[in-house]
TORBA-253879 format. One record per residue: residue number from 1; residue in one letter; x, y, z of N, C-alpha, C, O in turn. Coordinates in steps of 0.02 Angstrom, whole numbers, plus 50000, padded with zeros to 5 digits. Example, Ala and Ser with C-alpha at 12.3 -4.5 7.8 and 13.67 -1.06 7.14 Angstrom:
// TORBA-253879
atom pos->1, code->A, nX->50660, nY->49716, nZ->50390, caX->50615, caY->49775, caZ->50390, cX->50660, cY->49835, cZ->50390, oX->50712, oY->49834, oZ->50423
atom pos->2, code->S, nX->50642, nY->49888, nZ->50354, caX->50684, caY->49947, caZ->50357, cX->50645, cY->50002, cZ->50394, oX->50670, oY->50057, oZ->50402
END
This chain:
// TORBA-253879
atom pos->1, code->X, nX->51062, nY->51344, nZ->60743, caX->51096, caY->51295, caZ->60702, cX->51052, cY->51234, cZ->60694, oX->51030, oY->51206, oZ->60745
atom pos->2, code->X, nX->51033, nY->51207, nZ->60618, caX->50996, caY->51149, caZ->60646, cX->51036, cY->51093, cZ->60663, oX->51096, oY->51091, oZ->60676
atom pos->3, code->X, nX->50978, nY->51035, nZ->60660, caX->51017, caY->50969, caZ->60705, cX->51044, cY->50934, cZ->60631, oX->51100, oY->50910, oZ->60642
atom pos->4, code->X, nX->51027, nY->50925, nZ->60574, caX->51063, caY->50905, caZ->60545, cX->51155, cY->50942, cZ->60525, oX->51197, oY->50899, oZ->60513
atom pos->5, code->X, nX->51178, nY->51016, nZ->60525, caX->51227, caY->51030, caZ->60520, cX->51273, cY->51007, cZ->60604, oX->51333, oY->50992, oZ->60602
atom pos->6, code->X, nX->51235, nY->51007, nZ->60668, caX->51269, caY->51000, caZ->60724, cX->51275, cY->50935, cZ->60743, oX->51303, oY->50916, oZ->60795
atom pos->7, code->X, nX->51236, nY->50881, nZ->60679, caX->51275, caY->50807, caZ->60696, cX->51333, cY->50804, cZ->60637, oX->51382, oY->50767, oZ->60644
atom pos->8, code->X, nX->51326, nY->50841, nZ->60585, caX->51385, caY->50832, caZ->60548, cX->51446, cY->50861, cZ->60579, oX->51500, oY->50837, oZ->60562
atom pos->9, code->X, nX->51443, nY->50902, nZ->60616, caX->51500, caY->50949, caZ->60631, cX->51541, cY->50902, cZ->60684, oX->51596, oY->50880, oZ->60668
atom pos->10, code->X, nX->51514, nY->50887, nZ->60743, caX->51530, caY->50831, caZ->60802, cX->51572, cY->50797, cZ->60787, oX->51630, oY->50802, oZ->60809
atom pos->11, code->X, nX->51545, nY->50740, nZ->60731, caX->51593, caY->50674, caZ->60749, cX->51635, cY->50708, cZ->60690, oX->51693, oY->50694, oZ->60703
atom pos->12, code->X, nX->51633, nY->50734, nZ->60649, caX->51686, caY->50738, caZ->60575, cX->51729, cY->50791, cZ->60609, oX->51787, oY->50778, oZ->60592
atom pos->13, code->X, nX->51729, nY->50833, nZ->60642, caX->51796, caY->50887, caZ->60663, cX->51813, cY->50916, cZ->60629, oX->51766, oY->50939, oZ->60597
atom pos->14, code->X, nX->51867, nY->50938, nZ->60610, caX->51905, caY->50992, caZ->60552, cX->51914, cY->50924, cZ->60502, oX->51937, oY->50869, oZ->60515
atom pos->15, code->X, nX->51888, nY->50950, nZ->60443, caX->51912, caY->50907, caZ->60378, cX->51922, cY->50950, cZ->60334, oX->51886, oY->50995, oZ->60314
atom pos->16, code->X, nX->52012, nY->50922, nZ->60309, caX->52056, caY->50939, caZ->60245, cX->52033, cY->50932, cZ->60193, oX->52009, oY->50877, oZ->60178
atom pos->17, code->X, nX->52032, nY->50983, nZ->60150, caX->52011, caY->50956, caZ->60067, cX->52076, cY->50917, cZ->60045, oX->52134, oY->50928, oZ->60064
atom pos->18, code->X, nX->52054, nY->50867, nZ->59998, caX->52099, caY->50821, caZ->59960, cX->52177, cY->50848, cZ->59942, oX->52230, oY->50823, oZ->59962
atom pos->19, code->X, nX->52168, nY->50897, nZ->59906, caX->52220, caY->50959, caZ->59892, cX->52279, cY->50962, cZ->59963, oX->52341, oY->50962, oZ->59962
atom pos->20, code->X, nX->52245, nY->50963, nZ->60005, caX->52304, caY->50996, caZ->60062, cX->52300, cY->50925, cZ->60109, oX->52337, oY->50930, oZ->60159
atom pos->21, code->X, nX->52276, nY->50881, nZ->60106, caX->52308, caY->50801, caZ->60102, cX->52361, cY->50780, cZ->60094, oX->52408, oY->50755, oZ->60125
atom pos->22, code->X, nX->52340, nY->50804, nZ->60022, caX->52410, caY->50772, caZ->59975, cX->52459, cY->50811, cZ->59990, oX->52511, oY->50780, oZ->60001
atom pos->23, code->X, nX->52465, nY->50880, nZ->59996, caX->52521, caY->50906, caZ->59993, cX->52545, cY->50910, cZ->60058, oX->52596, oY->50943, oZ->60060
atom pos->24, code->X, nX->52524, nY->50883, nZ->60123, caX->52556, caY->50866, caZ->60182, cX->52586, cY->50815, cZ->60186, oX->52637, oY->50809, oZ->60221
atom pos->25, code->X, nX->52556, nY->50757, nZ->60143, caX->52589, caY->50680, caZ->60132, cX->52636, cY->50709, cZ->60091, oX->52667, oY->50733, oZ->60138
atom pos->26, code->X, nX->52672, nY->50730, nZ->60035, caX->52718, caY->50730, caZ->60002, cX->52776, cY->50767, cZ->60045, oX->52836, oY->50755, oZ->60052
atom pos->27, code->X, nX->52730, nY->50819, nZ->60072, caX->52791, caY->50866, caZ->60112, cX->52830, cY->50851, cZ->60158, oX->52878, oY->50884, oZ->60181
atom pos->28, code->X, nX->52806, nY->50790, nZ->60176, caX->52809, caY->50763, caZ->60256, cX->52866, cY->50702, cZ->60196, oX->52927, oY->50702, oZ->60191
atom pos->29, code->X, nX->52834, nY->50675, nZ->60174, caX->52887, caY->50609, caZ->60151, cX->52967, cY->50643, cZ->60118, oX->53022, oY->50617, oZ->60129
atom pos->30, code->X, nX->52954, nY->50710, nZ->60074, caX->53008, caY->50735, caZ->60057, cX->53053, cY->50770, cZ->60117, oX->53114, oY->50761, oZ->60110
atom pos->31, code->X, nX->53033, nY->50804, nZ->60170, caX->53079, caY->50803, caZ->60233, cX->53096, cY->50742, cZ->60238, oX->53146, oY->50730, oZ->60203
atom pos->32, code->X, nX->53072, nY->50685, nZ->60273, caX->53085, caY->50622, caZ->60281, cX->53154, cY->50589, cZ->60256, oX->53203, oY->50568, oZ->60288
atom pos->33, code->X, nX->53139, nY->50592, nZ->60178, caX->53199, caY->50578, caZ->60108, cX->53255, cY->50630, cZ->60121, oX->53310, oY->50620, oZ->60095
atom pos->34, code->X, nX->53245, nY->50685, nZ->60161, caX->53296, caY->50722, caZ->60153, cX->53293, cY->50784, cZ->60083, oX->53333, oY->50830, oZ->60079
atom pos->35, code->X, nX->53245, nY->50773, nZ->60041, caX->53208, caY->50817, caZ->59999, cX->53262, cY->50757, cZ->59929, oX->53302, oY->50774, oZ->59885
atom pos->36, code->X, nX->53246, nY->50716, nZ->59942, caX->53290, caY->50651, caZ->59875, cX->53208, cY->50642, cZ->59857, oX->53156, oY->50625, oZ->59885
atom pos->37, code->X, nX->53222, nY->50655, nZ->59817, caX->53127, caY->50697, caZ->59800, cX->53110, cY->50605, cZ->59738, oX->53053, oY->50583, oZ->59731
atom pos->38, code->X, nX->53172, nY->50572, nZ->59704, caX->53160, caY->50495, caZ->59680, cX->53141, cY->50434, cZ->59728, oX->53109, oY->50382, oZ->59719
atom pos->39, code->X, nX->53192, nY->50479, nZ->59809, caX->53158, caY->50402, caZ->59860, cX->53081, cY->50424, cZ->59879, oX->53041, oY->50381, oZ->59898
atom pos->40, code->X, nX->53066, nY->50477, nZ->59876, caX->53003, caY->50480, caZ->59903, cX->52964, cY->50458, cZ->59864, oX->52919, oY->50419, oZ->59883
atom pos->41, code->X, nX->52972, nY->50480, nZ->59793, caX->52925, caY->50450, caZ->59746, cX->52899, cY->50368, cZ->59735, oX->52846, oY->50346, oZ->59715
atom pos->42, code->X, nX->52957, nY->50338, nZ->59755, caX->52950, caY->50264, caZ->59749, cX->52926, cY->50242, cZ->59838, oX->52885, oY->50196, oZ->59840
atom pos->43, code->X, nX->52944, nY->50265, nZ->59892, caX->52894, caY->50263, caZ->59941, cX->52822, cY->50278, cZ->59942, oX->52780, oY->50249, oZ->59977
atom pos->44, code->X, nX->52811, nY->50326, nZ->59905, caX->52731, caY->50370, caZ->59884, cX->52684, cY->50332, cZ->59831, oX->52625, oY->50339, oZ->59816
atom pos->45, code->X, nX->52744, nY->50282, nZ->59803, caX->52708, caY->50266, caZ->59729, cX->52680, cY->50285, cZ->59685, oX->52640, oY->50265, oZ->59643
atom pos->46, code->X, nX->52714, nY->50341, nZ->59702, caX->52694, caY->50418, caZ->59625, cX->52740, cY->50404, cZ->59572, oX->52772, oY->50352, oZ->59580
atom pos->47, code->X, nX->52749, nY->50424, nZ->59538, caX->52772, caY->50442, caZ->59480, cX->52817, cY->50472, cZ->59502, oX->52807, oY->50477, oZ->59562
atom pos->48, code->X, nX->52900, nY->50517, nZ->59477, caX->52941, caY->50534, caZ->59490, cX->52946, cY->50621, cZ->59472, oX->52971, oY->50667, oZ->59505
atom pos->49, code->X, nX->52911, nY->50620, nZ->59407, caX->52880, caY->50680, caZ->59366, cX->52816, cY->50697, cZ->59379, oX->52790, oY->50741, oZ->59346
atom pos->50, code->X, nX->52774, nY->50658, nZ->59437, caX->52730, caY->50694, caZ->59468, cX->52757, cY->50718, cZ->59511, oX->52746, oY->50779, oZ->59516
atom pos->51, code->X, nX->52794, nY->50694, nZ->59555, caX->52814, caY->50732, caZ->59626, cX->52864, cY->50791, cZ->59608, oX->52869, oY->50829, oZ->59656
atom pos->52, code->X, nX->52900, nY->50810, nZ->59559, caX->52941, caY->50850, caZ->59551, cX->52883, cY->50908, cZ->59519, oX->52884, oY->50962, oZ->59548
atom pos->53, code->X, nX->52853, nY->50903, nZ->59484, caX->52776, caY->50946, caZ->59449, cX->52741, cY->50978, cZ->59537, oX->52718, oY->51033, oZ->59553
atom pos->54, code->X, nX->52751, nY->50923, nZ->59569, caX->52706, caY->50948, caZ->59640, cX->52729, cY->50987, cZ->59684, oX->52701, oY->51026, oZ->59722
atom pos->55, code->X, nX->52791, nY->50972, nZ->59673, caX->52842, caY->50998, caZ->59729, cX->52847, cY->51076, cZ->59699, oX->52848, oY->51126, oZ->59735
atom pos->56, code->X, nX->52851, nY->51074, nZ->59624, caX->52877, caY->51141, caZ->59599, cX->52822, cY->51170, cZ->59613, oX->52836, oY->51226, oZ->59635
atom pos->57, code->X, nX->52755, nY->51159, nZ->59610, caX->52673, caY->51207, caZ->59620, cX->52711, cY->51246, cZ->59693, oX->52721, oY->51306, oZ->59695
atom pos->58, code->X, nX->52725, nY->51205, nZ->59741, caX->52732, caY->51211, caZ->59816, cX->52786, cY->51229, cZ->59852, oX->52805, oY->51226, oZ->59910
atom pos->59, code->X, nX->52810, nY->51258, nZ->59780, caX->52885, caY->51275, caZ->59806, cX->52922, cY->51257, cZ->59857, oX->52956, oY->51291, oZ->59894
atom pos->60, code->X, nX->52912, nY->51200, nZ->59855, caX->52962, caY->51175, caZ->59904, cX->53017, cY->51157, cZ->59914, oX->53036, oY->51121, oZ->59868
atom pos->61, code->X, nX->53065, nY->51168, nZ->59966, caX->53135, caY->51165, caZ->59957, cX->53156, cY->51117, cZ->60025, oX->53125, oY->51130, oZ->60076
atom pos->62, code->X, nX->53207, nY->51063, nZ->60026, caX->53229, caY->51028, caZ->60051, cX->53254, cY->51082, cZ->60115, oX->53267, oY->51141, oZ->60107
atom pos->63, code->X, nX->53257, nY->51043, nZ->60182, caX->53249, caY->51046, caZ->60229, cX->53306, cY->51086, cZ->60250, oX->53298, oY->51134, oZ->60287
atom pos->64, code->X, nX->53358, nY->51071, nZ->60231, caX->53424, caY->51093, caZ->60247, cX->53455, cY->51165, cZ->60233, oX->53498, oY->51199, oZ->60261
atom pos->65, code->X, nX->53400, nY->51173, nZ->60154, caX->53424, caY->51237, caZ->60115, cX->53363, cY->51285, cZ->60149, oX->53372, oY->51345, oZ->60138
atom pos->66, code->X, nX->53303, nY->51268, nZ->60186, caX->53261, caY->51318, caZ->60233, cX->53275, cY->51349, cZ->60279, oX->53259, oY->51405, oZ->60299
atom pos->67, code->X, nX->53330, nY->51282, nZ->60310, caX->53374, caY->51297, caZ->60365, cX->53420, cY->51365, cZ->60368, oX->53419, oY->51417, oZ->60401
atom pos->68, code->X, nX->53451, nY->51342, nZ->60324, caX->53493, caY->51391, caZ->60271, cX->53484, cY->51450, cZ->60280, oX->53522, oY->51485, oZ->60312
atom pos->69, code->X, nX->53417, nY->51474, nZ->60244, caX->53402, caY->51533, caZ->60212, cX->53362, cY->51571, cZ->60298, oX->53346, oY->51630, oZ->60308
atom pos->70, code->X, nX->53359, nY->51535, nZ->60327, caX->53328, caY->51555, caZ->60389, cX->53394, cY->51583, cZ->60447, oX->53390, oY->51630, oZ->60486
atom pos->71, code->X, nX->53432, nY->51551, nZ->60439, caX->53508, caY->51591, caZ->60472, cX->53536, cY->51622, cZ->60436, oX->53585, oY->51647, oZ->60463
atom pos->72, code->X, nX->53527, nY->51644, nZ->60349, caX->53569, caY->51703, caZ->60350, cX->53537, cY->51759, cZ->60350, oX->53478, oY->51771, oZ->60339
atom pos->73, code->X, nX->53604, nY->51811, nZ->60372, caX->53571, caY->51877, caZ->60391, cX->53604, cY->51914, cZ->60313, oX->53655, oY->51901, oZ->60281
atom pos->74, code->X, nX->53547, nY->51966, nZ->60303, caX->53567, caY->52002, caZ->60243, cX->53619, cY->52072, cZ->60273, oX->53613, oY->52108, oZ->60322
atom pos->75, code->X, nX->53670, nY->52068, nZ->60218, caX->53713, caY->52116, caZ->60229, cX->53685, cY->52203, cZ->60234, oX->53641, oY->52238, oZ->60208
atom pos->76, code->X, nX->53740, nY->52209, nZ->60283, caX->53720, caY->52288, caZ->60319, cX->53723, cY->52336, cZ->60278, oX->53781, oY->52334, oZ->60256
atom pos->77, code->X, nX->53676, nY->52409, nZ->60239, caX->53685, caY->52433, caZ->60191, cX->53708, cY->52504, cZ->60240, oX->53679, oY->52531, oZ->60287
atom pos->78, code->X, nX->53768, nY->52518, nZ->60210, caX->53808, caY->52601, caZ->60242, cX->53778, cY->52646, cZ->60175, oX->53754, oY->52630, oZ->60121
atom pos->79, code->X, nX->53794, nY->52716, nZ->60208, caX->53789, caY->52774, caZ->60174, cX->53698, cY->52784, cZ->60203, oX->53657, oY->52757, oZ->60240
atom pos->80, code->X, nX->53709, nY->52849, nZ->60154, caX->53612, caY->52888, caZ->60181, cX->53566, cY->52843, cZ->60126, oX->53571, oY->52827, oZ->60067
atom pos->81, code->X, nX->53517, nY->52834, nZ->60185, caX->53442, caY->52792, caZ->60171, cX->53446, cY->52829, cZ->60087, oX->53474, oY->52881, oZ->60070
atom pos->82, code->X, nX->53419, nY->52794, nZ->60060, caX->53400, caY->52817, caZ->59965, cX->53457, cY->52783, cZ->59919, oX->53447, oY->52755, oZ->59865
atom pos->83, code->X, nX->53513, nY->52793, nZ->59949, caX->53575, caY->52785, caZ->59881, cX->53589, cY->52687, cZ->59895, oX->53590, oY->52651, oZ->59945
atom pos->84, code->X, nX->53598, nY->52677, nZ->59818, caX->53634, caY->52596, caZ->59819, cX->53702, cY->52603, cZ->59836, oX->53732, oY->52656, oZ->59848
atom pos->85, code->X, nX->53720, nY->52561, nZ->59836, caX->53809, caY->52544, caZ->59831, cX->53820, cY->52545, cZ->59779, oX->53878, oY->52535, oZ->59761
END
């Protein structure tokens, strides 16, 4: 390895591209808001129709409805493996 890549590596550590920055700051402020995706925007000093444009790339869904979808269980399918209901 030379010595110029093993002094860059040292003091800088793991570094985020800009991209996944931003989308930890928004993600983090919209939990925060409760996913009130207008207070974050005016905490962020974004735009209101940027953060809703950002949020939709990132599919992201408010905290409560993850919750949500993470405790329910999908219904039990009867009869033989192959046939629908």
């Amino acid at each position: 390895m030379s010595t110029l890549l093993k002094t860059i590596q040292k003091p800088l550590g793991i570094v985020l591209p800009m991209d996944e920055v931003k989308r930890r700051v928004i993600v983090d402020a919209l939990d925060k808001c409760g996913g009130d995706r207008i207070l974050a925007a005016r905490l962020l000093g974004i735009g209101k129709t940027t953060l809703y444009r950002m949020a939709r790339a990132w599919h992201y869904e408010r905290p409560d409805l993850q919750a949500a979808a993470l405790m329910t269980v999908p219904p039990l399918r009867r009869g033989p493996p192959g046939l629908s209901a």
